[in-house]
mmCIF file of the N, C-alpha and C atoms, coordinates in Angstrom:
data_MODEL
# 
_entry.id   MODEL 
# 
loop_
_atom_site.group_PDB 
_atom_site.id 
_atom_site.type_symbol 
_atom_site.label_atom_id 
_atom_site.label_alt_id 
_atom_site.label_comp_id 
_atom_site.label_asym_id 
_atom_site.label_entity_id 
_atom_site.label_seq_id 
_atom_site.pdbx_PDB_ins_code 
_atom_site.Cartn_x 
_atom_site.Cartn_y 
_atom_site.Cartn_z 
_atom_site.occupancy 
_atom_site.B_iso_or_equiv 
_atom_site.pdbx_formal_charge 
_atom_site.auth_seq_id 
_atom_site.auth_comp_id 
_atom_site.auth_asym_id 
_atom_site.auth_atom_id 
_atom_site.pdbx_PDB_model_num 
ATOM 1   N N  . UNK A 1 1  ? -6.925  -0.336  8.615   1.00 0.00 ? 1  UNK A N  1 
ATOM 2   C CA . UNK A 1 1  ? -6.438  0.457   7.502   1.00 0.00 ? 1  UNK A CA 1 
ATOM 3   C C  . UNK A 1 1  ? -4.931  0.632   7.615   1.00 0.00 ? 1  UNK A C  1 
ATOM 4   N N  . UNK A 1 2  ? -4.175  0.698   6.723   1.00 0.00 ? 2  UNK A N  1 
ATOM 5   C CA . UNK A 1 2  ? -2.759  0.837   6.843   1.00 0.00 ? 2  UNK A CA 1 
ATOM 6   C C  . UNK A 1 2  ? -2.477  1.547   5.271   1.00 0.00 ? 2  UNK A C  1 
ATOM 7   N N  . UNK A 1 3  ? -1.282  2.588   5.482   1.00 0.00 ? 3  UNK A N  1 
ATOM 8   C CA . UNK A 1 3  ? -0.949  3.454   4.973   1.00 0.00 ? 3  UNK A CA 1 
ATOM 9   C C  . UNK A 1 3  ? 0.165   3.254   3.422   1.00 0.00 ? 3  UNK A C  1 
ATOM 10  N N  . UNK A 1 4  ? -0.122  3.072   2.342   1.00 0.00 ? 4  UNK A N  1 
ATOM 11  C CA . UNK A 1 4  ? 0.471   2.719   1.751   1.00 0.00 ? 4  UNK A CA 1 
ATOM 12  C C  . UNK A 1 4  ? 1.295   3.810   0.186   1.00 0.00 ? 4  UNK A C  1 
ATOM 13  N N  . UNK A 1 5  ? 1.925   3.171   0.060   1.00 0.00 ? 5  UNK A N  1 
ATOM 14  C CA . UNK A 1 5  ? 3.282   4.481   -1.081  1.00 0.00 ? 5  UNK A CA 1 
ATOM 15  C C  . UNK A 1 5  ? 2.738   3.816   -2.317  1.00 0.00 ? 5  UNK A C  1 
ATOM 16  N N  . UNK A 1 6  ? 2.561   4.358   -3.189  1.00 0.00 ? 6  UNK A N  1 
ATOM 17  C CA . UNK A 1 6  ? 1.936   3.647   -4.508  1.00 0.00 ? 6  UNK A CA 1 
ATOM 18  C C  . UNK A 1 6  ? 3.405   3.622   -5.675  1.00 0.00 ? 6  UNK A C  1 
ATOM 19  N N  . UNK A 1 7  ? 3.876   2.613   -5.728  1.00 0.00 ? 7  UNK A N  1 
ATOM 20  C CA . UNK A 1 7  ? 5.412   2.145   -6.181  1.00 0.00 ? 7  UNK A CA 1 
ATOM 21  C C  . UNK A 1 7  ? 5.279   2.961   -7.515  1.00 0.00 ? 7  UNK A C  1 
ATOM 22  N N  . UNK A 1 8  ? 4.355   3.681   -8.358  1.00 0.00 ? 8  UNK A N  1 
ATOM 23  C CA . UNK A 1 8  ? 4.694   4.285   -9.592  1.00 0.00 ? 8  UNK A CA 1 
ATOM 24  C C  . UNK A 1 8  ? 4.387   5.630   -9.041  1.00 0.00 ? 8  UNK A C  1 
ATOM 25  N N  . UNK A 1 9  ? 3.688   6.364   -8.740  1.00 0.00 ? 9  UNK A N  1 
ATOM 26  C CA . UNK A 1 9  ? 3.936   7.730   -8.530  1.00 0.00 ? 9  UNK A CA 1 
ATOM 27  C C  . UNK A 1 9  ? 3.865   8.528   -7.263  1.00 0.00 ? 9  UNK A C  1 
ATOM 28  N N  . UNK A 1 10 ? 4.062   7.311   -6.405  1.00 0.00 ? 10 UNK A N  1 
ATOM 29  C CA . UNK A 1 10 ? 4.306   7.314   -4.847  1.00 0.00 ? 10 UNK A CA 1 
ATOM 30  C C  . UNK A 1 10 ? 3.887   7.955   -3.751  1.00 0.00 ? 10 UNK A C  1 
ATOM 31  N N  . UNK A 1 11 ? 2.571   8.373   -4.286  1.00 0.00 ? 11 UNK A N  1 
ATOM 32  C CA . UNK A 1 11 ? 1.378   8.853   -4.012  1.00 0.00 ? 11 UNK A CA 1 
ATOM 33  C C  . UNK A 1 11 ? 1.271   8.333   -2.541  1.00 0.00 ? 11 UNK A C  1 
ATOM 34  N N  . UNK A 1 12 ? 0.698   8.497   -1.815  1.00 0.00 ? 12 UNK A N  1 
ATOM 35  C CA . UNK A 1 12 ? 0.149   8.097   -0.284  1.00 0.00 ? 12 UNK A CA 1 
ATOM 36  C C  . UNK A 1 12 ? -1.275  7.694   0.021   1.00 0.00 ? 12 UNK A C  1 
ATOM 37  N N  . UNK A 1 13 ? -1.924  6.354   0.053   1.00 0.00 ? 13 UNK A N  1 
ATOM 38  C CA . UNK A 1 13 ? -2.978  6.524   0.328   1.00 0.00 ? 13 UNK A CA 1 
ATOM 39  C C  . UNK A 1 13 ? -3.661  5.198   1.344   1.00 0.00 ? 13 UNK A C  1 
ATOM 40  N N  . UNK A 1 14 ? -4.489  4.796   1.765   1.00 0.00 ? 14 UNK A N  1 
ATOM 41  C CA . UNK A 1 14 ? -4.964  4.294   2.868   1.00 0.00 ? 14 UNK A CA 1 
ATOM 42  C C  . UNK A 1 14 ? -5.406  2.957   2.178   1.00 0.00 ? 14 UNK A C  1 
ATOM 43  N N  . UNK A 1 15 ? -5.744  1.889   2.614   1.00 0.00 ? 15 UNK A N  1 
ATOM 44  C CA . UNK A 1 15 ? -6.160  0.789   1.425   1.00 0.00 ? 15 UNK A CA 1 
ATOM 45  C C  . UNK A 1 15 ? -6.149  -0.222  3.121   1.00 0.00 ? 15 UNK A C  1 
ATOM 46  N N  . UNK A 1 16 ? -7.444  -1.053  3.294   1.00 0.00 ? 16 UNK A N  1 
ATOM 47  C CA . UNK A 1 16 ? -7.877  -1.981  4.330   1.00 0.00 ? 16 UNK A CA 1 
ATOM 48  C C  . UNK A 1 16 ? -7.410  -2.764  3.313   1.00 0.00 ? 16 UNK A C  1 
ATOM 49  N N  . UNK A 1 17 ? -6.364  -3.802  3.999   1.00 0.00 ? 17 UNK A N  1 
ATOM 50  C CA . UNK A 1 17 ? -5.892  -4.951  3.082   1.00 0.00 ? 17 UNK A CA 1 
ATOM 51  C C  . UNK A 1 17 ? -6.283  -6.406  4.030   1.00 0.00 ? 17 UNK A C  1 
ATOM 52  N N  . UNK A 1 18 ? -7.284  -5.818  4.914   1.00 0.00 ? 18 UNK A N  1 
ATOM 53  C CA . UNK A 1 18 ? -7.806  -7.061  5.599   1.00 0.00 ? 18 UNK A CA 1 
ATOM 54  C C  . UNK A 1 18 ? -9.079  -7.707  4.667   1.00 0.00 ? 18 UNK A C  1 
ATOM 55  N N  . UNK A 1 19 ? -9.764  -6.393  4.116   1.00 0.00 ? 19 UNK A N  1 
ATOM 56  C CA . UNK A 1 19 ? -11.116 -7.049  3.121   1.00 0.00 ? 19 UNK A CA 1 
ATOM 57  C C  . UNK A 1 19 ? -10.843 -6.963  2.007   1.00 0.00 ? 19 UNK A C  1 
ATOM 58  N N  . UNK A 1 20 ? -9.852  -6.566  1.422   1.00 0.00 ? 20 UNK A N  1 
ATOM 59  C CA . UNK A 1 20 ? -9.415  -6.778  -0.100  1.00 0.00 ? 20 UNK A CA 1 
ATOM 60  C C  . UNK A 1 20 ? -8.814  -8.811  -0.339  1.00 0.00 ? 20 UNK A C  1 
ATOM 61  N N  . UNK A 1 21 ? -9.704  -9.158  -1.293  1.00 0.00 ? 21 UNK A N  1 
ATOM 62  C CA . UNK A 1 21 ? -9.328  -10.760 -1.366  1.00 0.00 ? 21 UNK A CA 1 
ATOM 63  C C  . UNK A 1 21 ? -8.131  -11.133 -1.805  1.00 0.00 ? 21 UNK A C  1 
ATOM 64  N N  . UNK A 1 22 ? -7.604  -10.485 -2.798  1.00 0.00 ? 22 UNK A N  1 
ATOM 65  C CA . UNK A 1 22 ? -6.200  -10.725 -3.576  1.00 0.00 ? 22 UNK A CA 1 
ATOM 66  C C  . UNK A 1 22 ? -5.016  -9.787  -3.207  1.00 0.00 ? 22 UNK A C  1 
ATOM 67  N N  . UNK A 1 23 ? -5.330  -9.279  -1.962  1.00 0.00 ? 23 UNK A N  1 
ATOM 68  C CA . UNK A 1 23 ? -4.215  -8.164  -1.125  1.00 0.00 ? 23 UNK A CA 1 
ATOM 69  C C  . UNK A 1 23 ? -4.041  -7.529  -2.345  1.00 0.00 ? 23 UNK A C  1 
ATOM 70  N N  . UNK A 1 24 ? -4.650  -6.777  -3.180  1.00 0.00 ? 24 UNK A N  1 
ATOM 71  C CA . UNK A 1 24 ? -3.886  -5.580  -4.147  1.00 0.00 ? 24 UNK A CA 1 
ATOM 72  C C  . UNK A 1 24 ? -5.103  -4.237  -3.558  1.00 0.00 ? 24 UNK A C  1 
ATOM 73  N N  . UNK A 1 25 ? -4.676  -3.390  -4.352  1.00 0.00 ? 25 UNK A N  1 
ATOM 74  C CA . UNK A 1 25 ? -5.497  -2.216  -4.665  1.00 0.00 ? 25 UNK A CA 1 
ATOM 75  C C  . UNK A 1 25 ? -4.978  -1.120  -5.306  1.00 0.00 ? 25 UNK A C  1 
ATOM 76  N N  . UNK A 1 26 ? -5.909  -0.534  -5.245  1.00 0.00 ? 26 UNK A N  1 
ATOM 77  C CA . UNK A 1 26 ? -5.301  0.970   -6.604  1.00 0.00 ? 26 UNK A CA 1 
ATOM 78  C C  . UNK A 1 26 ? -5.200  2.206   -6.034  1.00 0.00 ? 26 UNK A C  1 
ATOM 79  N N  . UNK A 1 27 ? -4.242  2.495   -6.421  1.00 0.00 ? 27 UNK A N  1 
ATOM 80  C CA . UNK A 1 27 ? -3.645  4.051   -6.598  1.00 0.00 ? 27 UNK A CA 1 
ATOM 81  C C  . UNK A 1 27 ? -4.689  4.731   -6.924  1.00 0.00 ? 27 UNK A C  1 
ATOM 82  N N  . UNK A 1 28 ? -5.606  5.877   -5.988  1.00 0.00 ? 28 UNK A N  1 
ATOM 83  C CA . UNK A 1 28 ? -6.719  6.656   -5.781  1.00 0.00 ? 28 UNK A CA 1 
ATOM 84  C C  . UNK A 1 28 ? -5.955  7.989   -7.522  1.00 0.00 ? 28 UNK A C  1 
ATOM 85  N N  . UNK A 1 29 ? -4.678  8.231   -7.231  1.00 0.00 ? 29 UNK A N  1 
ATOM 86  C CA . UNK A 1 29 ? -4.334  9.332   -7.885  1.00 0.00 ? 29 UNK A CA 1 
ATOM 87  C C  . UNK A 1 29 ? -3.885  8.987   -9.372  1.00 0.00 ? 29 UNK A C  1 
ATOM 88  N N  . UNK A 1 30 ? -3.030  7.791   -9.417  1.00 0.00 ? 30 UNK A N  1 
ATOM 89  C CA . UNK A 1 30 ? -2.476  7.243   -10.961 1.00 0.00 ? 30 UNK A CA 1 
ATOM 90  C C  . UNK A 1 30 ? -3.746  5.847   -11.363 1.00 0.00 ? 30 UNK A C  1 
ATOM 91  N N  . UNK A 1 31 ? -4.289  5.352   -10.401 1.00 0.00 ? 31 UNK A N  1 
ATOM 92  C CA . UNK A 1 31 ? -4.782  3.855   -10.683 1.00 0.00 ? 31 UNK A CA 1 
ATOM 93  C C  . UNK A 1 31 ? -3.580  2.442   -11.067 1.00 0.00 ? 31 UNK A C  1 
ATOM 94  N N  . UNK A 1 32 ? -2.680  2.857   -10.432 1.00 0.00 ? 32 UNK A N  1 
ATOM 95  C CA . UNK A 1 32 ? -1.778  1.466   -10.821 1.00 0.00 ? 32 UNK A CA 1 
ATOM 96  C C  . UNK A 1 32 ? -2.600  0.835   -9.431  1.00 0.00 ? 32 UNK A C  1 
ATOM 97  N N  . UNK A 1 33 ? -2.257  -0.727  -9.950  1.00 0.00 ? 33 UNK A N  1 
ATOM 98  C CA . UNK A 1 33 ? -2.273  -1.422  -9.081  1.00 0.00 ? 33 UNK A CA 1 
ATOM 99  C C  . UNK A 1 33 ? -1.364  -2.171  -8.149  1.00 0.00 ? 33 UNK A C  1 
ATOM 100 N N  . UNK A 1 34 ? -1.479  -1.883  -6.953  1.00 0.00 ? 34 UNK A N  1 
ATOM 101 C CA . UNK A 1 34 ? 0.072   -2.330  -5.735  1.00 0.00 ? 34 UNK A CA 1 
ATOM 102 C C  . UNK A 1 34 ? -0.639  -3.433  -5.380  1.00 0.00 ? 34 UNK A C  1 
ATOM 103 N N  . UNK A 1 35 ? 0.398   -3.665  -5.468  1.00 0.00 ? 35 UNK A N  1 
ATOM 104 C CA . UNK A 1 35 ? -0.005  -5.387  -4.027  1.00 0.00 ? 35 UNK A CA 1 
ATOM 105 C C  . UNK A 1 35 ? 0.898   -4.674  -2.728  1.00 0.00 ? 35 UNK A C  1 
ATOM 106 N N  . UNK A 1 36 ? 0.927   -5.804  -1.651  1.00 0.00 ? 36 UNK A N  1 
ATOM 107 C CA . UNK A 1 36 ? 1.588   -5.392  -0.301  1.00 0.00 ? 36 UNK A CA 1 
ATOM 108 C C  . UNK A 1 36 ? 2.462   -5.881  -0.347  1.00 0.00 ? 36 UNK A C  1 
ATOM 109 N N  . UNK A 1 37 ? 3.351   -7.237  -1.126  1.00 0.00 ? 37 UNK A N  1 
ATOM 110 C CA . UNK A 1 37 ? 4.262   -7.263  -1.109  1.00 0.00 ? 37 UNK A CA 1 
ATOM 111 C C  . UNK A 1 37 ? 5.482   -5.931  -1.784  1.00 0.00 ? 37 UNK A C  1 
ATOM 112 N N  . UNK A 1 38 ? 4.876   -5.341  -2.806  1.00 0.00 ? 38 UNK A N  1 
ATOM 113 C CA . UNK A 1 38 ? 5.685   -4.310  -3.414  1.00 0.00 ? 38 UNK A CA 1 
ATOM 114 C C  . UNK A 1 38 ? 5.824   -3.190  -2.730  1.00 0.00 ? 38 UNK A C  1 
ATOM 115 N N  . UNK A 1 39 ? 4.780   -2.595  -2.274  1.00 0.00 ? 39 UNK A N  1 
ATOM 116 C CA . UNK A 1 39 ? 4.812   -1.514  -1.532  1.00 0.00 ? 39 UNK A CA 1 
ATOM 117 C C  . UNK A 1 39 ? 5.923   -1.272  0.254   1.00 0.00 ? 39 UNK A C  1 
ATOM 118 N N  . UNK A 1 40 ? 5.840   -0.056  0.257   1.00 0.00 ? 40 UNK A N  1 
ATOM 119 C CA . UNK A 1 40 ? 6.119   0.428   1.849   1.00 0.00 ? 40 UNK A CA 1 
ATOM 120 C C  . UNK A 1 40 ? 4.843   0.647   2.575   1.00 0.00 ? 40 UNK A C  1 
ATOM 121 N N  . UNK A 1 41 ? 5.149   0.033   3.734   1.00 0.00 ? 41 UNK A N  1 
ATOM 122 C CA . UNK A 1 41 ? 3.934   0.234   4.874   1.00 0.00 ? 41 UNK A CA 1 
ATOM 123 C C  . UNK A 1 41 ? 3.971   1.527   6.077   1.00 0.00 ? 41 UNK A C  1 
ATOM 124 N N  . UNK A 1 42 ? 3.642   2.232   6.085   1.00 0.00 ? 42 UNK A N  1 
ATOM 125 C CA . UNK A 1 42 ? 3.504   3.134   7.517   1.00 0.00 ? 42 UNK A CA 1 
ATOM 126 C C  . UNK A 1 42 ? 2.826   2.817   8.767   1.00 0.00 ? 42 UNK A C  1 
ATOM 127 N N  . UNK A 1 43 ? 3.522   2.814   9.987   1.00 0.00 ? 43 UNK A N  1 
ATOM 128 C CA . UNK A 1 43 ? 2.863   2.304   11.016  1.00 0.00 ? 43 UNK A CA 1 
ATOM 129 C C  . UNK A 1 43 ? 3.582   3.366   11.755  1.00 0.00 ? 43 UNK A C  1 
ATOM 130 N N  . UNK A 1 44 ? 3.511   3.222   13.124  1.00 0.00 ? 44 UNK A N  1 
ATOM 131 C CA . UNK A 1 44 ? 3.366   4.178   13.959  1.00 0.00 ? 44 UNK A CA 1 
ATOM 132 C C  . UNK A 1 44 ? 4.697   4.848   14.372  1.00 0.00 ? 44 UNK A C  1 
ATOM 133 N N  . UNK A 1 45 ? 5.391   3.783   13.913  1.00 0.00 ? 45 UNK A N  1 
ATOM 134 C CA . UNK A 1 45 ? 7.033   4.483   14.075  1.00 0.00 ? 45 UNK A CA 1 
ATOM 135 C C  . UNK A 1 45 ? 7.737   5.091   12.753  1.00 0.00 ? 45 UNK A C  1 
ATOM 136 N N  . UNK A 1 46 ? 6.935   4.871   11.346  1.00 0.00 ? 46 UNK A N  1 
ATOM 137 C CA . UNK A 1 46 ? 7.632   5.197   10.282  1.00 0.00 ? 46 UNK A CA 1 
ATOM 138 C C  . UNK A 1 46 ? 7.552   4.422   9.335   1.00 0.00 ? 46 UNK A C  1 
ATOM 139 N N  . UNK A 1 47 ? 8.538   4.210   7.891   1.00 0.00 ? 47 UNK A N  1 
ATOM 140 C CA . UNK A 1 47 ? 8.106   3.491   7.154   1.00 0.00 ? 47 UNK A CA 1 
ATOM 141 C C  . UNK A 1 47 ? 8.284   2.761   7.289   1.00 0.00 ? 47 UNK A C  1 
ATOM 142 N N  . UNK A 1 48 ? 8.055   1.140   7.015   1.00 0.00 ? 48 UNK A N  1 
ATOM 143 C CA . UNK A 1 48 ? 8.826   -0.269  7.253   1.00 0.00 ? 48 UNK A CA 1 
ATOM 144 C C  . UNK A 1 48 ? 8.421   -0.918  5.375   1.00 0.00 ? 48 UNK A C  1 
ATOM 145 N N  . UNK A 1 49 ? 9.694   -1.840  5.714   1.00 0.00 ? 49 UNK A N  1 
ATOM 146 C CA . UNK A 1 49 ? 9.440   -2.674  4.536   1.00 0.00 ? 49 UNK A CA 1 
ATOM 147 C C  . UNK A 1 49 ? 8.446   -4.101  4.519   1.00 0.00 ? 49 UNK A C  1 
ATOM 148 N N  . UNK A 1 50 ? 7.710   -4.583  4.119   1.00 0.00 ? 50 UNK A N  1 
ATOM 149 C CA . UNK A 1 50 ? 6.774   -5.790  4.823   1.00 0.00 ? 50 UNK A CA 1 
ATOM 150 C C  . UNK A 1 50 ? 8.110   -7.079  4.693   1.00 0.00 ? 50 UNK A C  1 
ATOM 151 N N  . UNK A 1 51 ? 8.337   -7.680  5.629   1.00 0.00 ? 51 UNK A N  1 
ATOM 152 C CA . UNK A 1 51 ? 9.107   -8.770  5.738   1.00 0.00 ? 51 UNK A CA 1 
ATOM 153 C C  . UNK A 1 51 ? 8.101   -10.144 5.333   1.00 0.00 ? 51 UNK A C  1 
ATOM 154 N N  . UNK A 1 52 ? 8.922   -10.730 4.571   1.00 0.00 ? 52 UNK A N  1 
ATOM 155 C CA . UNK A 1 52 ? 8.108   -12.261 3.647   1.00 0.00 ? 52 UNK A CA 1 
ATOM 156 C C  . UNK A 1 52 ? 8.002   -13.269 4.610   1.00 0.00 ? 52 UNK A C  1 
# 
């Protein structure tokens, strides 16, 4: 599970992007849909940006 910022109302929420097929998912609070390239990731030191 990894911790993700939802790029429209930047909401905080959890999303396994190991069993999601098309790496997206939805915003629990607005329903937009993020992919992982758009988003910020949280890991154990803070936020990071995902590097391509």
């Amino acid at each position: 599970m990894s911790i993700f910022k939802c790029k429209k109302c930047e909401n905080e929420y959890e999303a396994d992007v190991q069993t999601l097929a098309p790496k997206t998912h939805k915003c629990p609070k607005c329903g937009e849909i993020n992919g992982r390239e758009q988003n910020t990731r949280r890991n154990k030191y803070g936020w990071e940006t995902p590097s391509k």
